[in-house]
C-alpha positions as CSV (number, residue, x, y, z in Angstrom):
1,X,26.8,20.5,-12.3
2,X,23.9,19.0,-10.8
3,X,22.8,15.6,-11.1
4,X,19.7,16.3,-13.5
5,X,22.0,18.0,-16.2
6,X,24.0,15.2,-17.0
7,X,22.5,12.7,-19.3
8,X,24.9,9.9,-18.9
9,X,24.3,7.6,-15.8
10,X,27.1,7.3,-13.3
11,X,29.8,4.6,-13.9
12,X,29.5,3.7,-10.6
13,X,27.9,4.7,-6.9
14,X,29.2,3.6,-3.8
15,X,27.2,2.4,-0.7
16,X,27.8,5.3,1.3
17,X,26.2,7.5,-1.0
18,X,23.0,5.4,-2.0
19,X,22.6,5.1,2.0
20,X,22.3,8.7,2.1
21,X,20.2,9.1,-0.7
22,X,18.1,6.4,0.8
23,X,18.1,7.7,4.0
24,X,16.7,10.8,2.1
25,X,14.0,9.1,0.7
26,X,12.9,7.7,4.0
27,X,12.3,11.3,5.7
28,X,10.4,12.9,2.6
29,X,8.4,10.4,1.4
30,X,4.9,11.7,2.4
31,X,1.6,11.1,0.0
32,X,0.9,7.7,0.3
33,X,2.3,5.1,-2.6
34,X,1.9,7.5,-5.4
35,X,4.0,10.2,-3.6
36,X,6.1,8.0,-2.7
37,X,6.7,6.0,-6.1
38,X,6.9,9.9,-7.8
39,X,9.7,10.6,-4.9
40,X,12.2,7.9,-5.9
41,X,11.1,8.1,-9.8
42,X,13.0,11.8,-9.4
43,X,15.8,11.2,-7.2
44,X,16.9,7.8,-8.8
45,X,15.5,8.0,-12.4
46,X,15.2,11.6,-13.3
47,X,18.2,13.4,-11.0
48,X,20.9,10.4,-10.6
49,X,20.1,8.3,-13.7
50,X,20.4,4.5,-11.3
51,X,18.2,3.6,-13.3
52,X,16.2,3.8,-16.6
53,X,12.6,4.5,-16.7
54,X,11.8,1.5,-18.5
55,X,13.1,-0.9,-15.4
56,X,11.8,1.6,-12.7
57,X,8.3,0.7,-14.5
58,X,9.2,-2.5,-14.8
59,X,10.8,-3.4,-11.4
60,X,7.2,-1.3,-9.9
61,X,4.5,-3.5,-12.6
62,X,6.1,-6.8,-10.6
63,X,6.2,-5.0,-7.2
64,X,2.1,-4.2,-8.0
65,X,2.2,-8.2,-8.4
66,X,3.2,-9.0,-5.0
67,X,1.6,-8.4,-1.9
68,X,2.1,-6.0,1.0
69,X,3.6,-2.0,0.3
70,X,4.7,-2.0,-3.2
71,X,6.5,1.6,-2.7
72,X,8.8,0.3,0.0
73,X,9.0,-3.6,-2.3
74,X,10.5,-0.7,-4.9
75,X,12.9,0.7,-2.8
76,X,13.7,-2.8,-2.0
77,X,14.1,-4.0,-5.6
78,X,16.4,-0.7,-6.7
79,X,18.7,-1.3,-3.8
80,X,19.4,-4.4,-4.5
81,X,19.4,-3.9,-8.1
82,X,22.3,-1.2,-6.8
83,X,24.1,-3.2,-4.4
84,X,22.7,-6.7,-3.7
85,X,21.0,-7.5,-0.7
86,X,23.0,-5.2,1.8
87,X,22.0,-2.6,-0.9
88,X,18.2,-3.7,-0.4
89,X,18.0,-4.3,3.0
90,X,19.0,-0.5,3.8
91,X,16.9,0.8,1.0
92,X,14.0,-0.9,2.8
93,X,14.7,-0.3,6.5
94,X,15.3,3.5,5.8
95,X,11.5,3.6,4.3
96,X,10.2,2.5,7.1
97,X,12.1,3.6,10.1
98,X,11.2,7.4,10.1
99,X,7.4,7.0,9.8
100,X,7.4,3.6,12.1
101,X,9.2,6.3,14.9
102,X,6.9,9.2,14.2
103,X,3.6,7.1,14.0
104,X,4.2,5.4,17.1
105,X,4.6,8.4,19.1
106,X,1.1,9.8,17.7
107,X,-0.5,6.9,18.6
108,X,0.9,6.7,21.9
109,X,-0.7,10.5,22.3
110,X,-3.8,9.1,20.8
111,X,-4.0,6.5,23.1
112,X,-3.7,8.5,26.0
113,X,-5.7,11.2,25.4
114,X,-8.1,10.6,22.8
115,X,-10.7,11.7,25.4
116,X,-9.0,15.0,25.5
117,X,-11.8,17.5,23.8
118,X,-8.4,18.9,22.1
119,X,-6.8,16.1,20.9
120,X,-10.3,14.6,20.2
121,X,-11.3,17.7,18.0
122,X,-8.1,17.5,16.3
123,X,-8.1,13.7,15.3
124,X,-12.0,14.5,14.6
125,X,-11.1,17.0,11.8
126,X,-8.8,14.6,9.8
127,X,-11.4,12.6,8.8
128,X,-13.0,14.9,6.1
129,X,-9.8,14.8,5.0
130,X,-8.9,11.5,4.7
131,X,-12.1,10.4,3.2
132,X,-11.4,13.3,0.5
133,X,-7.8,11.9,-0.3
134,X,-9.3,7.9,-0.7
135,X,-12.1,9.1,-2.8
136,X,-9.0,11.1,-5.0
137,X,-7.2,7.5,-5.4
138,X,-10.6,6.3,-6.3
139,X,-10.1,8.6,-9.3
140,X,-6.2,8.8,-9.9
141,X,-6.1,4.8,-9.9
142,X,-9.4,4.8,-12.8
143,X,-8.0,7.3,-15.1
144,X,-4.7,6.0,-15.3
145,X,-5.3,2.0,-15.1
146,X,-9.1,1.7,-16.6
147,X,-7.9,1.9,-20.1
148,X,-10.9,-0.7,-21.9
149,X,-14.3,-1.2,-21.0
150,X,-13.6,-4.4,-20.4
151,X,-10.9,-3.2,-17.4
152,X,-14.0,-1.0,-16.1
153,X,-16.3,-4.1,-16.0
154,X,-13.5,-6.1,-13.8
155,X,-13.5,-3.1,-11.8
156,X,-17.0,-2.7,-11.4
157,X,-17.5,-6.6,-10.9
158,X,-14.6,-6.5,-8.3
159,X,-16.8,-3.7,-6.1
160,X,-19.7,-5.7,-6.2
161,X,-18.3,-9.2,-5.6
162,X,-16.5,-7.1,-2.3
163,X,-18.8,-4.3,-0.8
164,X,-22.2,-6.4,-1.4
165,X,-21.5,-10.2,-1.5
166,X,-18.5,-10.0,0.6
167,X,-16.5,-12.6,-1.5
168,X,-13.2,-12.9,0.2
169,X,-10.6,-10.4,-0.8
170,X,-7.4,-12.6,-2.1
171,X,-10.2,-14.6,-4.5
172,X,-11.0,-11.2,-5.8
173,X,-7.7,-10.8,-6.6
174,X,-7.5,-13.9,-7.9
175,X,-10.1,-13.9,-10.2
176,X,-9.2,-10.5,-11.5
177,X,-5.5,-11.3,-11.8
178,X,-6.9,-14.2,-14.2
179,X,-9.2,-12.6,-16.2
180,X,-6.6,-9.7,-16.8
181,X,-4.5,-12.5,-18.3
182,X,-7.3,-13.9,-20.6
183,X,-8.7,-10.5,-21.8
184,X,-5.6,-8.5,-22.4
185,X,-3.0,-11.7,-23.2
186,X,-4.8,-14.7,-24.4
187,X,-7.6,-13.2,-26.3
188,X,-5.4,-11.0,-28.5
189,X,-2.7,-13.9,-28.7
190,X,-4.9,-16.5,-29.7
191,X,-7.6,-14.5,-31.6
192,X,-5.4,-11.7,-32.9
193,X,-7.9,-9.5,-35.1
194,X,-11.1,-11.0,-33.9
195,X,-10.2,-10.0,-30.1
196,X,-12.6,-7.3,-29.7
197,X,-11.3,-3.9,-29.4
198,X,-13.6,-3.4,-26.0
199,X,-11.3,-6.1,-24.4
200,X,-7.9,-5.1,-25.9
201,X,-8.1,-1.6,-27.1
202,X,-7.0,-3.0,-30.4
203,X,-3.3,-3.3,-28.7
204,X,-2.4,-6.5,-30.1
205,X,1.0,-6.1,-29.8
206,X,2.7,-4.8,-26.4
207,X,6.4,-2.6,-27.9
208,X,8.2,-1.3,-25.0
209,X,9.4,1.7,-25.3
210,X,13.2,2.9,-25.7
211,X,15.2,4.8,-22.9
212,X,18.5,5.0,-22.1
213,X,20.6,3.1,-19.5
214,X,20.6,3.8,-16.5
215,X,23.5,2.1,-13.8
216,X,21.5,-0.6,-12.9
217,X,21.2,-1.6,-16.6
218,X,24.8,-1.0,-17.2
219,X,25.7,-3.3,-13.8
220,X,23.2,-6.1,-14.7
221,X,25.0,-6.4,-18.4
222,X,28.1,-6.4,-16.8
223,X,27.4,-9.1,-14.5
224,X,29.5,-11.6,-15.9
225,X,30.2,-13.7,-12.6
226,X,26.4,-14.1,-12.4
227,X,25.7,-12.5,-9.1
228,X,22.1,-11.4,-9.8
229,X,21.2,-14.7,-11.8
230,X,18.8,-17.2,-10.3
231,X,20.0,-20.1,-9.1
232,X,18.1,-23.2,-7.4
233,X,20.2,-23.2,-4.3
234,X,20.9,-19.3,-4.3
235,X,17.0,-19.4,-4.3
236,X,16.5,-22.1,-1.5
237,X,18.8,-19.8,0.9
238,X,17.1,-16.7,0.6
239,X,13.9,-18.5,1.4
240,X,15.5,-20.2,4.4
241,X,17.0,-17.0,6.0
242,X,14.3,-14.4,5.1
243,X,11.6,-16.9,5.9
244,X,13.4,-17.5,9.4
245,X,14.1,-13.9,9.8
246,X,10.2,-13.1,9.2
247,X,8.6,-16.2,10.6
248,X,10.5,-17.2,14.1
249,X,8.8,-14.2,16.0
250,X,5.8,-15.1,15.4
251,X,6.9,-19.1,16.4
252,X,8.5,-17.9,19.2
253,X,4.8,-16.0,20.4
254,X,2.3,-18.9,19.7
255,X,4.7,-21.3,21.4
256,X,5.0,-19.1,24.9
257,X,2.0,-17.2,25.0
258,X,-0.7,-19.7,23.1
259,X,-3.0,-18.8,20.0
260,X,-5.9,-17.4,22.2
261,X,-3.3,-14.5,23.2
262,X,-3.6,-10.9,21.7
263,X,-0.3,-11.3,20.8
264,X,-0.6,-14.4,18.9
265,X,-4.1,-13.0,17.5
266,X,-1.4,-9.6,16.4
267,X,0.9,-11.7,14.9
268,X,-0.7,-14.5,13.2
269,X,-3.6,-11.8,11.6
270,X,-0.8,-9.7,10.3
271,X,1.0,-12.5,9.0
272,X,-1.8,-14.0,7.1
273,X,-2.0,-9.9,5.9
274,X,1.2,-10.4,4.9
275,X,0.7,-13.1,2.3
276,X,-3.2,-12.7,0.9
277,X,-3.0,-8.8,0.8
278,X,-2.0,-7.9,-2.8
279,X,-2.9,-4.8,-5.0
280,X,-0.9,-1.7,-3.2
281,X,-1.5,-0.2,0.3
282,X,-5.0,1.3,-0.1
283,X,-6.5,-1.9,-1.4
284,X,-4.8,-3.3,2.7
285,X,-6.0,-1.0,4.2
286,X,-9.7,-2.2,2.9
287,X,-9.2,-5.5,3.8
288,X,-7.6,-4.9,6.9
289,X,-10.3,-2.8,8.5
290,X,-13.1,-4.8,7.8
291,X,-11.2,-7.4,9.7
292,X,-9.9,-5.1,12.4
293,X,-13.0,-3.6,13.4
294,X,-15.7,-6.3,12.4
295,X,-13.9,-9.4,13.8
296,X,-11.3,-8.6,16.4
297,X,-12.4,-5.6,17.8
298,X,-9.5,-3.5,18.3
299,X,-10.7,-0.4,17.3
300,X,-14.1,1.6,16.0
301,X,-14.6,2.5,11.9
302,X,-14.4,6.2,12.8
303,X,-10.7,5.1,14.7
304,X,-9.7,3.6,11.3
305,X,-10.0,6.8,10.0
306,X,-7.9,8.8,12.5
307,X,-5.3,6.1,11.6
308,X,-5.2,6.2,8.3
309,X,-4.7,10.2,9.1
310,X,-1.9,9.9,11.0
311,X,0.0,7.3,7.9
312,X,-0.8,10.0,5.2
313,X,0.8,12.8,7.3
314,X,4.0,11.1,8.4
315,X,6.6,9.4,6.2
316,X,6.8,6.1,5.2
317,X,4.8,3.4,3.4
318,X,1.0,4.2,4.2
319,X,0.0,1.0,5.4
320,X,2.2,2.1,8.3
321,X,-1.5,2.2,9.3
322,X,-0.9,-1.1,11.0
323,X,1.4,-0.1,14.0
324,X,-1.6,2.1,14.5
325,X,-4.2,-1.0,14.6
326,X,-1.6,-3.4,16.7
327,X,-1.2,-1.0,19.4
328,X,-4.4,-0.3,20.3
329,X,-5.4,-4.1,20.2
330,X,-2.9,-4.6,22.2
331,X,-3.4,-1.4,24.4
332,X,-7.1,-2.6,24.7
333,X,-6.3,-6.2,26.3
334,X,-2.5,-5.7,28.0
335,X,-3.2,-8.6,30.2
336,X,-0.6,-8.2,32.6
337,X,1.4,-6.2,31.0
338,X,1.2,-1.7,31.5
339,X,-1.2,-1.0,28.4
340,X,1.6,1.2,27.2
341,X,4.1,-1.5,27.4
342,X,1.8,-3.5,25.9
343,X,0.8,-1.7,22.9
344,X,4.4,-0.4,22.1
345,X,4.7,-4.5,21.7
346,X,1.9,-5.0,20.1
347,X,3.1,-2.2,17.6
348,X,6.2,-3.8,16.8
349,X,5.3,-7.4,16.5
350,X,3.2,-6.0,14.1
351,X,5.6,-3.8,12.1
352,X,8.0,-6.9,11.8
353,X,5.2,-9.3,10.1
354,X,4.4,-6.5,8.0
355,X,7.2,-5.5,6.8
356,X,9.9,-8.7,7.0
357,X,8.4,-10.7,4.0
358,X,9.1,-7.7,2.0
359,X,12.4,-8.3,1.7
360,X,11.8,-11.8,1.1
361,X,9.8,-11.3,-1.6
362,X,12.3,-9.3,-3.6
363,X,15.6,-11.1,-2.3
364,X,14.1,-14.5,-3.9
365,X,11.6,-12.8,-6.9
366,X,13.6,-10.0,-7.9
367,X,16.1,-12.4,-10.2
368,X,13.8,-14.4,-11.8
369,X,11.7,-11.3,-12.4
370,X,14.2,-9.7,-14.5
371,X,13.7,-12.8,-16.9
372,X,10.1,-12.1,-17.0
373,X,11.2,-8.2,-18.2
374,X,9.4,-8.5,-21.5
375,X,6.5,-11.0,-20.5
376,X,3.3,-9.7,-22.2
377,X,1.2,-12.5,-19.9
378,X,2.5,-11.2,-16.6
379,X,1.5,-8.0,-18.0
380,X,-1.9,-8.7,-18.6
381,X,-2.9,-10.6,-15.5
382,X,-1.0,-7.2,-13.5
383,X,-3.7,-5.1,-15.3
384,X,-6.2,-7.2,-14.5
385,X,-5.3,-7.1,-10.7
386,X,-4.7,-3.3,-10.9
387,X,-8.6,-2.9,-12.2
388,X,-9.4,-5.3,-9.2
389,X,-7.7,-2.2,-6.9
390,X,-9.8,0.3,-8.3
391,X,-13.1,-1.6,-6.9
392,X,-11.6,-2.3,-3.9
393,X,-10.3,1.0,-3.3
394,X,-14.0,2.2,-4.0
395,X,-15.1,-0.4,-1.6
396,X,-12.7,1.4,1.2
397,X,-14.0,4.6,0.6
398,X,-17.5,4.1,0.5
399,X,-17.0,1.7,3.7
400,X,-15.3,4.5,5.5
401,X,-17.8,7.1,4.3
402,X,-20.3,5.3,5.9
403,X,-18.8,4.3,9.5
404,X,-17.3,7.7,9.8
405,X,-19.7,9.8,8.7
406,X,-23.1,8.7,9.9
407,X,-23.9,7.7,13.6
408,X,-26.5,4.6,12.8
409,X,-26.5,1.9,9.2
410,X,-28.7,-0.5,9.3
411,X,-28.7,-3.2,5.8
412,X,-31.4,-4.7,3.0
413,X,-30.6,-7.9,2.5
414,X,-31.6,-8.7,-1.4
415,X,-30.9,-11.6,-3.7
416,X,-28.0,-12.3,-1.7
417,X,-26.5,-9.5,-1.2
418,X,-25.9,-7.2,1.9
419,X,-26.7,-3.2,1.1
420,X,-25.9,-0.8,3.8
421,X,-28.3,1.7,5.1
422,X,-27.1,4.4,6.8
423,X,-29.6,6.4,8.8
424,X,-29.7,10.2,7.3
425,X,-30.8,11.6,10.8
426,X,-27.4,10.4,12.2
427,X,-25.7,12.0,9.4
428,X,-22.8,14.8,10.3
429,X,-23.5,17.2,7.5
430,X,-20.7,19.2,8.0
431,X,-18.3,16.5,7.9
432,X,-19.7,15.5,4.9
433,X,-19.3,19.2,3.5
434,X,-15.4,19.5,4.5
435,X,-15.0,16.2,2.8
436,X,-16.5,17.4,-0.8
437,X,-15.0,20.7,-0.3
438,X,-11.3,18.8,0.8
439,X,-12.2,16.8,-2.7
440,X,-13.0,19.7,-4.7
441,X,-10.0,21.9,-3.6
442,X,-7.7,19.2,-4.5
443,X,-9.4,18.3,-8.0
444,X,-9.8,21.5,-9.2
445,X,-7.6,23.4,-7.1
446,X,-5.1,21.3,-7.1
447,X,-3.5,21.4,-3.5
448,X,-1.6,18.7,-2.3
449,X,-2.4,16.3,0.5
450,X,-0.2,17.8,3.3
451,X,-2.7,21.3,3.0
452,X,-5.8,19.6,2.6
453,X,-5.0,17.3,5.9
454,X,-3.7,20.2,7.8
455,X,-6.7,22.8,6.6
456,X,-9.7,19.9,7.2
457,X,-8.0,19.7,10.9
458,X,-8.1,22.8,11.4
459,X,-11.5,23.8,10.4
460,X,-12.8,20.6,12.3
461,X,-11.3,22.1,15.6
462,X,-12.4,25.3,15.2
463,X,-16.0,23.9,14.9
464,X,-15.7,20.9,17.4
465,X,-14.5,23.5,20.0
466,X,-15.7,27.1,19.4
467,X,-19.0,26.5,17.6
């Protein structure tokens, strides 16, 4: 009997076998955060019953809260959930490690020979692609988390405030998260009827749904000794070992090598990432290559793209972009160092601030949110930050439309704000053509993201090379 056709959850699963299955997850989970997320949601929720529906969505609301990957925060939070922090620390190391492996070996090929008509044709053609599958989140993220006009107006507010004035990313955050928490929370709590029904959608009351038990559940009523409660000085040791674990790298690189090093400049840009970066990966990834590209230099807009192409066709959280990013700033200025040498470095300095805080984050939040299960504030302010994501996201797109797409933009500067002009008569047309077509076929046509990046390749090299 398989897993799905039992309806009771298991009384009990043992290490071994939740390493396996995480181990699983690790090596299949392609499509970005929502693949991803949809991945686990089968094997843990739907097939193995570990746990309910109701604290997957739950455990995933807070992980939206936090910054840095909330897929692989997830797998973080249900391991531990499972089997305390050795339980969460393998859940989130097995995420990671396949697609860290398989993207560093791409870039490395990138690196090398990028100049390679071939391998430049290749990389050339996944940028259609790639523009197709940000403008897609554009959508998926709208229809699902745009549910008041009041939500589209923090939205649209959030891709002005970004793409034209520029306002600094964690303040748009910020300001959404709060203005979530007074539209959908303190307006209907402290004006009940007269909270208009444009703000709330006449929701004044929040009622979570029913759904069984899952294991988790059944472990976290049966924890009598109190091992997943939160305690002041179980709270104060997390912070001191996971903040070590995370922070003494980056320590030990400003001490030896000084701030003015590309290492130091890795480290302590990817740390701040770390921190300020919240609303899921693509809403990074906007941030980050603005900063990337505008300010340190590392790599070209169009480069972004060829990235972001090689995270969405490998396993792993997306914003395993940033391996991508540190080697070539380090590749670019290897001092002494072979470039090689220097950006394999470079790569994982960068994977380790990335990532590291991630399980600090959970290993000290992760009690104290399962008191917050049921907090209708929390909930507001998170759909306030998630309307935030769908103007930045918009913001990422029509950035790397623009950069990748056209050869010249210019900018109108008006009332304040900065407009982009790209120049038509730099425009690649056909580009542009694969990328509405790539968004059409998967729309309407439904195909999934591994065929669409694999078909936009492919008809990008065939033109680069033969036409």
């Amino acid at each position: 009997m398989s897993y799905a056709e039992d309806n009771n959850p298991p009384e009990t699963v043992t290490f071994r076998e939740a390493f396996t299955v995480w181990m699983k997850i690790g090596f299949l989970s392609f499509g970005g955060p929502a693949g991803q997320i949809g991945l686990m949601h089968k094997m843990l929720v739907d097939d193995r019953k570990w746990i309910s529906n109701d604290r997957f969505l739950h455990a995933l609301n807070y992980c939206n809260l936090l910054p840095g990957p909330e897929a692989q925060q997830l797998a973080i939070y249900i391991g531990w959930l499972l089997h305390g922090t050795r339980g969460g620390l393998a859940a989130g190391l097995l995420f990671v490690i396949p697609g860290m492996f398989t993207i560093l070996a791409l870039t490395i090929l990138y690196a090398g020979f990028h100049q390679v008509a071939a391998v430049q044709a290749f990389f050339y053609g996944l940028k259609p692609a790639v523009l197709a599958i940000v403008v897609m989140a554009v959508f998926r993220i709208a229809s699902k988390s745009l549910k008041t006009p009041y939500l589209v107006a923090v939205a649209g507010a959030s891709f002005i405030a970004i793409f034209f004035y520029h306002i600094p990313f964690p303040l748009v955050v910020f300001s959404s998260g709060t203005l979530g928490y007074l539209g959908l929370s303190a307006c209907p709590h402290y004006f009940g009827e007269a909270c208009p029904k444009w703000i709330c959608g006449g929701k004044k009351v929040a009622s979570p749904a029913s759904n069984e038990d899952g294991l988790a559940d059944n472990l976290l009523n049966a924890d009598t000794e109190g091992k997943f409660a939160p305690t002041f000085m179980r709270s104060l040791k997390t912070l001191m070992v996971w903040g070590g674990v995370w922070l003494s790298p980056v320590a030990v690189v400003l001490l030896t090598l000084g701030p003015e090093h590309v290492f130091a400049k890795i480290a302590l840009f990817f740390t701040k990432m770390a921190v300020v970066t919240f609303g899921g990966a693509y809403a990074v990834l906007a941030y980050m290559a603005q900063e990337a590209v505008a300010n340190y230099g590392w790599l070209q807009p169009g480069e972004m793209l060829d990235g972001l192409g090689l995270a969405e066709t490998t396993p792993g959280p997306l914003i395993q972009v940033v391996q991508f990013v540190g080697f070539l700033g380090a590749y670019r200025s290897p001092g002494m160092l072979n470039p090689y040498v220097a950006g394999i470095f470079g790569a994982a300095l960068t994977v380790w601030v990335t990532f590291a805080p991630c399980f600090l984050w959970i290993f000290l939040g992760a009690p104290y949110i399962e008191k917050l299960r049921h907090n209708k504030f929390m909930n507001g302010a998170l759909s306030g930050i998630t309307a935030a994501v769908v103007g930045v996201v918009l913001n990422l797109s029509i950035w790397f439309g623009i950069n990748a797409m056209f050869g010249h933009t210019g900018e109108v500067h008006l009332y304040g704000a900065t407009i982009p002009a790209p120049d038509l008569a730099t425009a690649d047309w056909f580009a542009l053509a694969l990328a509405a077509l790539s968004f059409l076929a998967m729309k309407y046509l439904k195909l999934e993201m591994i065929p669409v990046l694999i078909g936009g390749a492919g008809i990008e090299f065939f033109w680069k090379t033969f036409m």
